[in-house]
C-alpha positions in Angstrom: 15.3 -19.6 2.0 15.2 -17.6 5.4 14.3 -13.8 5.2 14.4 -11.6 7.8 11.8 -8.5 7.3 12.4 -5.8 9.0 8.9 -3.7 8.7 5.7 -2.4 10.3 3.2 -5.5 10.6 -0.4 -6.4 11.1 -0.9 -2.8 10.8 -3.0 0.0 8.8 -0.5 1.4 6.4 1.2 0.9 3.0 4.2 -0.3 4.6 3.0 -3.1 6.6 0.3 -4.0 3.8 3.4 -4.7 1.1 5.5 -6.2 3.9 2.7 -8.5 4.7 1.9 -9.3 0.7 5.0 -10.1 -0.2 5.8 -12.2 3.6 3.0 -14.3 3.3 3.8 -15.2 -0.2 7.1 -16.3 0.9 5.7 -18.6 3.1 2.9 -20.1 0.4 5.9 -20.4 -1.7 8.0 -22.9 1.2 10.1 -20.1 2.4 10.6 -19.2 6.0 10.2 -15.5 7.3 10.9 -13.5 10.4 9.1 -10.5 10.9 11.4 -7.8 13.1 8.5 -5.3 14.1 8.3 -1.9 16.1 7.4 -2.2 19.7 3.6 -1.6 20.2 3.8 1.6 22.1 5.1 3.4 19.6 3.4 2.0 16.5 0.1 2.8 17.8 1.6 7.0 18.5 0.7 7.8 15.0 -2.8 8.0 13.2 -1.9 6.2 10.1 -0.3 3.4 11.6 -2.6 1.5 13.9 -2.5 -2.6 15.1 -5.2 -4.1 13.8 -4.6 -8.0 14.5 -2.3 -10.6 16.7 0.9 -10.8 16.0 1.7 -14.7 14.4 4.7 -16.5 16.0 7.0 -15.6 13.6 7.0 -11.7 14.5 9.6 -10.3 16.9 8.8 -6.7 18.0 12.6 -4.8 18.6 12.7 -1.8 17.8 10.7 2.1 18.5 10.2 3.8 15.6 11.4 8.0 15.7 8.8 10.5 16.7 8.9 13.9 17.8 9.5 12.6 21.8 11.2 8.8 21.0 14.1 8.8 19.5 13.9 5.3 17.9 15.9 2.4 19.5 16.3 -0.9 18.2 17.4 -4.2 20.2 20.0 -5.1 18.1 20.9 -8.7 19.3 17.3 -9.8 18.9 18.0 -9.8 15.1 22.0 -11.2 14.9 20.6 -14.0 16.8 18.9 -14.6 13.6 20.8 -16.6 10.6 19.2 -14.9 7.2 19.4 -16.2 3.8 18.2 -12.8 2.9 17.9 -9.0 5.1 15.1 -7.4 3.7 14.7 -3.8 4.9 10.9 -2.0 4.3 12.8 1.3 4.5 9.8 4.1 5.5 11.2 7.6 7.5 10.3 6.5 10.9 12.7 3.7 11.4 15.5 4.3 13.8 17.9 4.7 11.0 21.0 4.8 13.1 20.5 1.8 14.6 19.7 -0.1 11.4 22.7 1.2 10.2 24.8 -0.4 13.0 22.9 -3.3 12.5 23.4 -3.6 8.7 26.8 -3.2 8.9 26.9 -6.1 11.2 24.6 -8.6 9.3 26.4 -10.8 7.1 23.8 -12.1 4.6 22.7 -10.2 1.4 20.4 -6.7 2.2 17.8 -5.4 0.5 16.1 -2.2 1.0 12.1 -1.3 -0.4 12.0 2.5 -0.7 8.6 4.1 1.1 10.4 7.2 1.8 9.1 10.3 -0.7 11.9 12.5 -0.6 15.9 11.9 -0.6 16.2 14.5 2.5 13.9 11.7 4.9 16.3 8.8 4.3 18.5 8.4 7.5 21.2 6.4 6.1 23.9 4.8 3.9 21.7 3.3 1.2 25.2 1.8 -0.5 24.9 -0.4 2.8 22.1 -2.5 1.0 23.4 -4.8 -2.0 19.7 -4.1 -4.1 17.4 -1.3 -3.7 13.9 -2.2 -4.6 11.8 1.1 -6.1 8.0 0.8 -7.3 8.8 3.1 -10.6 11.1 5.0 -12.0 9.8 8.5 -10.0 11.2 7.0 -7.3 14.8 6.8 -8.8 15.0 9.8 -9.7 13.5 11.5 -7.3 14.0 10.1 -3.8 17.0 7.8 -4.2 20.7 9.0 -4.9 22.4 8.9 -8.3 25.8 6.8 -6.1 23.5 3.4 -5.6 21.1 3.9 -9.1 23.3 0.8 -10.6 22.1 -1.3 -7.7 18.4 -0.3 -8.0 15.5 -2.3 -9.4 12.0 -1.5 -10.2 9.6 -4.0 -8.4 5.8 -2.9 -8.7 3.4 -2.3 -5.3 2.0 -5.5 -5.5 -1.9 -5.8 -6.1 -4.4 -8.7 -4.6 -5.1 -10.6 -7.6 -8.6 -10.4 -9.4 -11.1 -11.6 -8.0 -13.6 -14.3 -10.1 -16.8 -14.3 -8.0 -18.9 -10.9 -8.5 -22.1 -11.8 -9.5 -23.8 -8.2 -8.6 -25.2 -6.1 -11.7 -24.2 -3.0 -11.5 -26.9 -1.1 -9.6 -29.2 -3.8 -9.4 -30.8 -3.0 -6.0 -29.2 0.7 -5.5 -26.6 2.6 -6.7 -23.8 1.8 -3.8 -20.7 4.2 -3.5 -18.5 2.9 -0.6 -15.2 4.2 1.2 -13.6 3.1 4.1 -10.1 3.9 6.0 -8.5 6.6 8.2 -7.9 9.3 5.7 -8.3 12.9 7.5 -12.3 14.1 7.0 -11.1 16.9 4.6 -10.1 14.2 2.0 -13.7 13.4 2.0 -15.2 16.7 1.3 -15.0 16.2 -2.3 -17.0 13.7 -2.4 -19.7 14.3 -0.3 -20.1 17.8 -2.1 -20.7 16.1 -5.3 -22.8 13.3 -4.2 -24.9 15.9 -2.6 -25.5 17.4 -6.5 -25.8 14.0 -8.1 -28.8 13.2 -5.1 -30.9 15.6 -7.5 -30.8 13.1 -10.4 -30.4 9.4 -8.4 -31.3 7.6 -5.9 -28.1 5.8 -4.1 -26.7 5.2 -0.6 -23.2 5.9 0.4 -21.3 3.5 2.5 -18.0 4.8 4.7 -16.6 2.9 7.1 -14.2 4.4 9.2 -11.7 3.1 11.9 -11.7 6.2 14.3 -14.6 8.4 13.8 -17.3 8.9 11.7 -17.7 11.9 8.8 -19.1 14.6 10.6 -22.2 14.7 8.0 -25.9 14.0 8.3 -27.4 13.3 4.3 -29.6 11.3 4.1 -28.4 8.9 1.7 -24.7 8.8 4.2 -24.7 5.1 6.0 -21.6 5.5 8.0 -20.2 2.4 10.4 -16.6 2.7 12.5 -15.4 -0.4 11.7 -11.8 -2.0 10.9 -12.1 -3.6 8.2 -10.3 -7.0 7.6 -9.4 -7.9 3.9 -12.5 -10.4 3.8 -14.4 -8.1 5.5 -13.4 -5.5 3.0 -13.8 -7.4 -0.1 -16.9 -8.6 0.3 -18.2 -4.4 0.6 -16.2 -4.0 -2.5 -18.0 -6.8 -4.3 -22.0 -5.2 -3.4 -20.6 -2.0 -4.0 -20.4 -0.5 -7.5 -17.7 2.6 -6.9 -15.2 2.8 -5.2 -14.7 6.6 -3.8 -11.1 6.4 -2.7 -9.9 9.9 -1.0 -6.3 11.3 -1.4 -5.0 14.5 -0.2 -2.2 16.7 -2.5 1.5 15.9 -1.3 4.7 16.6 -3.2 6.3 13.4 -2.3 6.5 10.8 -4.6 3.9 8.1 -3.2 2.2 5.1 -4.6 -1.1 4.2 -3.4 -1.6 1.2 -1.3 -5.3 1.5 -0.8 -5.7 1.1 -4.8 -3.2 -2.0 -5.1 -5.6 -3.3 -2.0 -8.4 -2.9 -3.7 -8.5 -2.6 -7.7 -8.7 -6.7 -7.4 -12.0 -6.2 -6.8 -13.0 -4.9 -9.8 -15.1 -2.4 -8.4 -14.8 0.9 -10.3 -12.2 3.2 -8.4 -12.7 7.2 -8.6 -9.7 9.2 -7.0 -8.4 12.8 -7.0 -5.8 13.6 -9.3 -2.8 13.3 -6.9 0.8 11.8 -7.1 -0.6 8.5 -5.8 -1.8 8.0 -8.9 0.3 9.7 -11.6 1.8 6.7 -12.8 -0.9 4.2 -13.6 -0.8 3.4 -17.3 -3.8 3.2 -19.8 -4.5 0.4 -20.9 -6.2 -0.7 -23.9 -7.5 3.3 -24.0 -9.0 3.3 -20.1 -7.1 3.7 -17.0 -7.7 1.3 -13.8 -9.0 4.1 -12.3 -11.0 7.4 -12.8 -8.7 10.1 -11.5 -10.7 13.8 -11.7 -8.8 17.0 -11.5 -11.7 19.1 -10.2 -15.8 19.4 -8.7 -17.2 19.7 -11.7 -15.4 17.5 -13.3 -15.8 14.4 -10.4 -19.5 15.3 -10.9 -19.4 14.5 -14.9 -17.0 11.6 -14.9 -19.4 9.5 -11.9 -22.5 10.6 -14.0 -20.0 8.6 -17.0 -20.0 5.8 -14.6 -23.6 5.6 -13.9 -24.2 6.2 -17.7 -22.4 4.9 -20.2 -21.6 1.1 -19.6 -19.1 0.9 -22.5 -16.3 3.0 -20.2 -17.3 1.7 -17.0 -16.2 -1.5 -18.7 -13.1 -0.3 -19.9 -11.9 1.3 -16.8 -13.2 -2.3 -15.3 -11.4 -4.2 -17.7 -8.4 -1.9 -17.5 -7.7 -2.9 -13.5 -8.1 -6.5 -14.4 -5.2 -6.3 -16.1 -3.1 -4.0 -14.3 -3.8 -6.7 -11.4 -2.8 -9.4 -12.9 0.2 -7.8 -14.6 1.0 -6.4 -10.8 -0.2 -9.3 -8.8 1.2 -10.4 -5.4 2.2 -13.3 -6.7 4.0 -11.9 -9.7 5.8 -9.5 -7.6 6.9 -11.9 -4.9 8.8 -13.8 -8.1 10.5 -11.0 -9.0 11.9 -10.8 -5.4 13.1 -14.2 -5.5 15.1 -13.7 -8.4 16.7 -10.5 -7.2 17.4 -12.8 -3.7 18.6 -15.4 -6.3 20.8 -13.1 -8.3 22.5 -11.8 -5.0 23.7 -15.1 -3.5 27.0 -14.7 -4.7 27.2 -11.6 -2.3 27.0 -14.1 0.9 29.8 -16.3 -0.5 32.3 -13.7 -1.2 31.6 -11.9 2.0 32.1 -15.1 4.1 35.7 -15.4 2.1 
């Protein structure tokens, strides 16, 4: 099968990360994928989306995405050159939606669209222009996409790096290790550091950040702090001599999965998070969450001490995101995409009749 993806790429954000998850399964899986990226000057114009690698032959960079002074343009005959078993659209509120419009309209082969957008006012276009819509749970149905194409819409989870089988670290067994890494803006770390700074009373630990821009402007002494993009290698291997995860989040309204956790809860090293619409749909499981979520100070403070403490839930929250990544693994996902391509080829026959 050949899938055209139109979607950020080798970049830092959620919507390059599950373009990239489920691309590169595609291709361990025989299939054959071109990547139709945004231009370079104006993925790098925003913070959250930065290039981070070299671009493999397969990518085609076409199109600007909109910002307040581009207006988004997309070179349209670089992709109708292309002959797709499958359109797959990583639909995200900066594309040039016009254009893609145009272009959809034109493309004769089945489309399908994977909702990042939040809210229904940030979608640009014509969703009834895709055959499927791909959602990661129902909030996003009923919240961001419109009742006209709900028939046509399927739930298809963020897809999670699969569990990793090699930590061999005790928990603590040469220091307590917290670790964060990423972009996020300094505020989301505040939390954090102010309760760290009350647990330094009662233990000894270190805390690792690695950041790709800047470091946190604090001076503890128990703050090791590196600016450093981190590769998934790079990243996993922190996560595996670390022994929690302090993942920051800020509040939003928008409905918003995070892709930081589906990065990273492979790992299986406990994550703590704020209590956030990122993470208002993980399940329990088996009693324990596959993450800590706090509400509140005082309440981060007691539920890390829980951590430290009491082995019997740190193994239950550990236990719980070895399941959820399995259930929710890349390669899981990437079969459930193949069977919505599969159950759409009747689409390109009738539309070439």
């Amino acid at each position: 099968m050949r899938v055209g993806i139109l979607s950020r790429w080798n970049a830092t954000c959620g919507v390059s990360l599950h373009a990239e998850l489920i691309g590169r399964e595609l291709m361990k899986k025989g299939h054959d994928i071109t990547v139709l990226a945004p231009h370079r000057r104006s993925a790098d114009l925003w913070w959250h989306h930065k290039i981070i690698r070299r671009d493999e032959d397969f990518v085609v960079r076409c199109y600007d995405e909109r910002t307040p002074d581009l207006k988004g343009r997309l070179e349209a005959g670089k992709i109708l050159s292309e002959d797709f078993d499958i359109f797959l659209v990583e639909s995200y509120e900066r594309l040039p939606y016009k254009g893609v419009e145009v272009l959809l309209r034109k493309i004769k082969c089945p489309k399908v669209a994977v909702i990042h957008e939040g809210k229904k006012e940030d979608i640009g276009y014509d969703l009834r222009n895709f055959d499927a819509i791909v959602v990661f749970d129902e909030r996003f149905r009923r919240e961001v996409v419109p009742r006209s194409v709900w028939k046509r819409t399927r739930i298809i989870p963020y897809p999670c790096i699969p569990p990793v089988r090699r930590r061999r670290r005790a928990f603590a067994e040469d220091v307590l290790r917290f670790f964060s890494f990423g972009r996020q803006p300094v505020g989301e770390y505040e939390g954090f550091v102010r309760a760290l700074e009350a647990l330094s009373r009662r233990y000894d630990f270190e805390y690792l950040v690695f950041r790709s821009d800047h470091p946190l402007p604090y001076n503890e002494r128990w703050l090791k702090q590196e600016v450093l993009r981190l590769d998934t290698d790079e990243l996993y291997d922190l996560l595996l001599h670390s022994d929690i995860h302090l993942l920051p989040k800020g509040a939003t309204k928008r409905v918003v999965v995070s892709s930081t956790f589906s990065q990273c809860v492979g790992a299986l090293t406990p994550i703590v998070a704020p209590h956030t619409r990122h993470f208002e749909n993980l399940p329990v499981i088996n009693g324990s969450m596959p993450a800590v979520i706090y509400k509140d100070h005082e309440e981060l403070i007691k539920l890390i001490e829980k951590l430290v403490e009491d082995e019997y839930f740190r193994d239950g929250v550990i236990e719980a995101a070895r399941i959820y990544a399995e259930e929710n693994s890349v390669g899981r996902v990437t079969e459930e995409f193949l069977k919505l391509f599969e159950s759409l080829k009747p689409v390109r026959v009738e539309n070439r009749h």
